[in-house]
N, C-alpha and C positions, 0 to 999 in steps of 0.2 A: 683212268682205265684205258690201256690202249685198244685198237681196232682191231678185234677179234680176227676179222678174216684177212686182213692185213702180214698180219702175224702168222695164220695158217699157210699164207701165199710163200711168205720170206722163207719159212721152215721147207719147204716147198720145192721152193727156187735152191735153196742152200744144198739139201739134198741132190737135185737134181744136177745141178752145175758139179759138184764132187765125181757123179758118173761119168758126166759128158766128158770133165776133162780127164779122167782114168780111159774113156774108151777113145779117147779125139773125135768124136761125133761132134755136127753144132748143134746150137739150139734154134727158134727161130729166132729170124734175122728182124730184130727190133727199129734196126738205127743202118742207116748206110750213109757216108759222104763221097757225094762228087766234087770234083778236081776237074769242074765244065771247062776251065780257061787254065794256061800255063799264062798268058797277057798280062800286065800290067804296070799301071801310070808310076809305081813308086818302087824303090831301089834303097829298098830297105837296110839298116844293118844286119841285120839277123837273118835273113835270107837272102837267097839264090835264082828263086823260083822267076826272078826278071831276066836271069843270065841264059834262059835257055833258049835257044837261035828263033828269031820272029816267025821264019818259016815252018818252023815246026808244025805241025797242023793240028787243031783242037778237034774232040769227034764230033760230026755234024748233030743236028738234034734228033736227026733218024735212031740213029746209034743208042742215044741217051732214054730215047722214050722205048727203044725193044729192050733197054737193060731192066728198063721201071717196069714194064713187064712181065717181067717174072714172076710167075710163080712164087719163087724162095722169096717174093715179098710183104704176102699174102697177111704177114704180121706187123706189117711194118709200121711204127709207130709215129719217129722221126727221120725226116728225111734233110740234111746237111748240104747244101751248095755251098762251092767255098772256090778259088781259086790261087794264084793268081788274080783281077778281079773281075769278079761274076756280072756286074753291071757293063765293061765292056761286052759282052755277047747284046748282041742287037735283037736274038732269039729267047731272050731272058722270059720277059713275058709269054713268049708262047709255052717256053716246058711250063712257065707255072699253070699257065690255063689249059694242059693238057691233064697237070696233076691233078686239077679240078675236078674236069670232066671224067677222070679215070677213077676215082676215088673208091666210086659204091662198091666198082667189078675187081679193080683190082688189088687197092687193098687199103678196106677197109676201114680199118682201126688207125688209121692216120689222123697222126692230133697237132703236128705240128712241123714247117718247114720254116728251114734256121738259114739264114745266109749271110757269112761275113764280108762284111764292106770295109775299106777305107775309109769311104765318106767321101769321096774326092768328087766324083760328080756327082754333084748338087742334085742338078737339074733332072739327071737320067732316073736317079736314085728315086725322088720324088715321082715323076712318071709313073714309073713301075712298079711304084708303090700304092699309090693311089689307084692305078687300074687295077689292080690285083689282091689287093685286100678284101674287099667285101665279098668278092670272089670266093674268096679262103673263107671267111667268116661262113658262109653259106653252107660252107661244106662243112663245118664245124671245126674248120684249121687254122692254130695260131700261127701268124708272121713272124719269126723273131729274126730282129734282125742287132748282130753283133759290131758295131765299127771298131776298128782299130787306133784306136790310142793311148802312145804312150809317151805323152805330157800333154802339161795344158802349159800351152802358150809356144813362144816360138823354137821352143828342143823339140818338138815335135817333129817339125821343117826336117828340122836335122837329122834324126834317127831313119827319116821317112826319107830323107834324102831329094825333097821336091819344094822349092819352096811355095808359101802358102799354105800348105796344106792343113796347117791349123786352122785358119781361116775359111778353109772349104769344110773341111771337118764339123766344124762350129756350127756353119749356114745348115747342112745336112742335117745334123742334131736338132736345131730346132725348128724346121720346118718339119722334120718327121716328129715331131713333141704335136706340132699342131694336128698332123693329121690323128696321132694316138688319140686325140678328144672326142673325134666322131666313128675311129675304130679299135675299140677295146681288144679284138683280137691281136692287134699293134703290139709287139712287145720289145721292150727296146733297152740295148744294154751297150756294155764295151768291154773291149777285152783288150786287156793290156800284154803283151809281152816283157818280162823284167829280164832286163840287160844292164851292164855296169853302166851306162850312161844317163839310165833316169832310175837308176836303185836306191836314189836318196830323195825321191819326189814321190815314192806311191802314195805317201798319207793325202800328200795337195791332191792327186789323179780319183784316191777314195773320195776324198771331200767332195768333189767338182761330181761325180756319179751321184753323190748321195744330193744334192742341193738340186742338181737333174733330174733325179727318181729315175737314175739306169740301172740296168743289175750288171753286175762286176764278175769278168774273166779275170785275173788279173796274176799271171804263172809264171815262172824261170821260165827262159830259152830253154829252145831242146836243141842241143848236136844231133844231126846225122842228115847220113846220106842219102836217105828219101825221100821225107815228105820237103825240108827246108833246102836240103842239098849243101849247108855249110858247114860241114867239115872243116874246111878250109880255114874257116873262122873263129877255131876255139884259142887263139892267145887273146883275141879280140873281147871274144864273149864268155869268158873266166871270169866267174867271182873273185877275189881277191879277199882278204880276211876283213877288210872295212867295210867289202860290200855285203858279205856274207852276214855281216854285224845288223849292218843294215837289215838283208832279211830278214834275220829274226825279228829284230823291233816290229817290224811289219808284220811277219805273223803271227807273231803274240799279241798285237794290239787288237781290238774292237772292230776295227777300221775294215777287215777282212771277216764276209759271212760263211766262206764255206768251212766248217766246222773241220770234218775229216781230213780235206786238202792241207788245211792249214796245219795239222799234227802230223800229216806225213811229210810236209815237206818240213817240221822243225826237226823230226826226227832222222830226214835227210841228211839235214845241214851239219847235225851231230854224229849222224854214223857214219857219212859216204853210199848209203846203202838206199836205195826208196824201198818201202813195202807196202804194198798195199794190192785189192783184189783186181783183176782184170778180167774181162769177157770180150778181147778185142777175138776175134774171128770167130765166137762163139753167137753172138748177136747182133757182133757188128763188123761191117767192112768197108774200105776205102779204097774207091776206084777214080786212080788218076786219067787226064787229059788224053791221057793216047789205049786207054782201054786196061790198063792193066790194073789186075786188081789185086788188092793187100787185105790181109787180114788185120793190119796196123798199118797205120801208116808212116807212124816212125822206122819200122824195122824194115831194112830192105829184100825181103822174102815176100816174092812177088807167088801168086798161086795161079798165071793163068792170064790170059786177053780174052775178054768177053767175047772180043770181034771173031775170036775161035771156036771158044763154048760154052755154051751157058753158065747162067752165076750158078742154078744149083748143080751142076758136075763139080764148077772148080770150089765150091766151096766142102764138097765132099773128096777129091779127091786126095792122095799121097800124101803130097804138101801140105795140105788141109790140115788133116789129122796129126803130122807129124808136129807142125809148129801149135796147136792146140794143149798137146800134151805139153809143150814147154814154154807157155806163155806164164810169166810169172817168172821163169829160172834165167832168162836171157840175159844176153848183156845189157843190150839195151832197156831191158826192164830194170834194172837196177838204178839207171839215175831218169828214168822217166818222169817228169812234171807234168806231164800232160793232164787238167783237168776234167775234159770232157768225157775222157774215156773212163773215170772214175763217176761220173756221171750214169755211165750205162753202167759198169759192173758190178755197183752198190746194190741196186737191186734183181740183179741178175743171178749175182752170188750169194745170195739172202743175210748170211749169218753175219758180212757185216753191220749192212743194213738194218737188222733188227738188234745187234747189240748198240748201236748210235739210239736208236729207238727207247731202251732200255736207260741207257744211260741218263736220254737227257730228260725224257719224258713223253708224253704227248704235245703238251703246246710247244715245246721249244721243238721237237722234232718236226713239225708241222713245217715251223718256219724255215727251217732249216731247208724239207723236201719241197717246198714251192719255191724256193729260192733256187734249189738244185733242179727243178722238173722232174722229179723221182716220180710222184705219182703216175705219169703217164706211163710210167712202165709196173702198177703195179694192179 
């Protein structure tokens, strides 16, 4: 028997999301990511985010904390650092320990801060982990922390373009394995990027997560001009019909948990087309390194610099509304891979969420939304 108010939530959400996007209104803002650092140690293939000039300047932590103050945060659920890499900021620790303290007043219903690492420093990564977890626990806030890998063993170097970096990687992963024993709020995964150069290894990169106990990102490259900035890059990072073969085998096998990700993207790979439901600038939004903020962060339709006016103006204003009613029909929504944002929009939009629910059942849905984090949004 599934969970009564569950059910009445989705039906709920499903309806309500059909108005929001008919009027371009948002909803509240569940999930936000920052874009703390453009910085970072690796020179990836698939991204740019290294190429942008050293001098450029990241917004100080003053900036970061009157953003987290908002008001429009008031629902906030999960909160996303990501860079460039976030363990470079020397200031890392203190936003986490202002998130802390700001918690009760300002918003509340925070369950969880997610922050993707390289892995590359060891040493810093461990620090600031350790100071800051029981922290979090206290406040009733999981760590999740996603590293970047995509291979095991020395392609890794290569993709990542640094050598070692498997090796730092490695040391990372299990020194934070030790700390997860004495902190359960610890939650620890990887998130792979699939590019033509390790699209014949995901099963080895599954195995190596699952013999870890990490939970798996694990998505095509995205093109564009935004958030990766590689454009530049798409003869590079083309599937080709052998890799493409490859995906499928990957998605269709065992090896991959996310359920829904996994049939949109086979039914990608067969139409050219992605479909699937989105709630980007409805509940959630992505403000990069120099203040400006996106309703997505793949699409380059910027809504606004904080440093100007407030998140709830730009998130209501022109811009706002206009890209809300067409979120779904864009260009860029048609070959989007993006995982995480089907993450937030499963149960934002209800109806799909509850026909997954339906489908599989209660137990296997279970597993499925602890695997996905859904519950926190429901």
């Amino acid at each position: 028997m599934y969970r009564i108010p569950i059910v009445r939530k989705l039906i709920y959400n499903g309806c309500r999301y059909r108005l929001l996007k008919y009027s371009g209104r948002p909803g509240p803002l569940e999930s936000i990511s920052l874009e703390i650092t453009h910085h970072c140690i690796c020179r990836c293939e698939m991204c740019n985010i290294w190429q942008i000039p050293q001098q450029v300047p990241d917004l100080p932590l003053s900036d970061w904390t009157k953003l987290l103050s908002s008001p429009a945060l008031h629902d906030l659920c999960e909160l996303d650092i990501t860079g460039g890499e976030p363990f470079l900021r020397k200031d890392l620790a203190d936003l986490l320990k202002w998130i802390c303290r700001s918690k009760s007043d300002r918003f509340p219903k925070l369950k969880t801060v997610a922050i993707t690492t390289n892995g590359i420093l060891t040493d810093r990564v461990i620090e600031v982990t350790t100071e800051i977890a029981g922290l979090l626990a206290a406040q009733d806030i999981d760590l999740v922390l996603a590293c970047g890998l995509d291979a095991v063993g020395e392609l890794h170097d290569q993709i990542r373009n640094l050598k070692g970096a498997w090796q730092r990687l490695s040391a990372t992963i299990a020194a934070l394995q030790k700390l997860r024993e004495t902190h359960p709020n610890l939650i620890l995964g990887i998130k792979t990027t699939v590019i033509p150069m390790n699209v014949h290894l995901l099963h080895d990169i599954a195995s190596f997560a699952r013999e870890e106990m990490l939970f798996t990102i694990i998505s095509p490259c995205i093109i564009t001009a935004n958030r990766f900035g590689n454009t530049n890059r798409i003869a590079d990072l083309t599937f080709d019909d052998d890799a493409q073969q490859a995906l499928r085998e990957f998605y269709q096998s065992q090896d991959f948990a996310w359920t829904g990700h996994r049939e949109a993207v086979l039914k990608y790979l067969e139409s050219g087309k992605m479909e699937k439901p989105c709630s980007a600038g409805f509940n959630t939004v992505f403000v990069r390194h120099t203040g400006e903020v996106y309703p997505c962060p793949v699409i380059p339709i910027a809504l606004g610099n904080m440093k100007q006016e407030s998140l709830t103006r730009l998130l209501r204003n022109r811009s706002a509304c206009q890209f809300r009613r067409k979120v779904g029909s864009l260009k860029e929504c048609r070959t989007c891979t993006e995982p995480g944002l089907e993450r937030l929009a499963w149960p934002f939009e209800g109806f799909t969420c509850l026909r997954y629910l339906y489908r599989l059942g209660r137990e296997d849905f279970d597993t499925l939304a602890g695997h996905m984090g859904l519950y926190k949004y429901l």
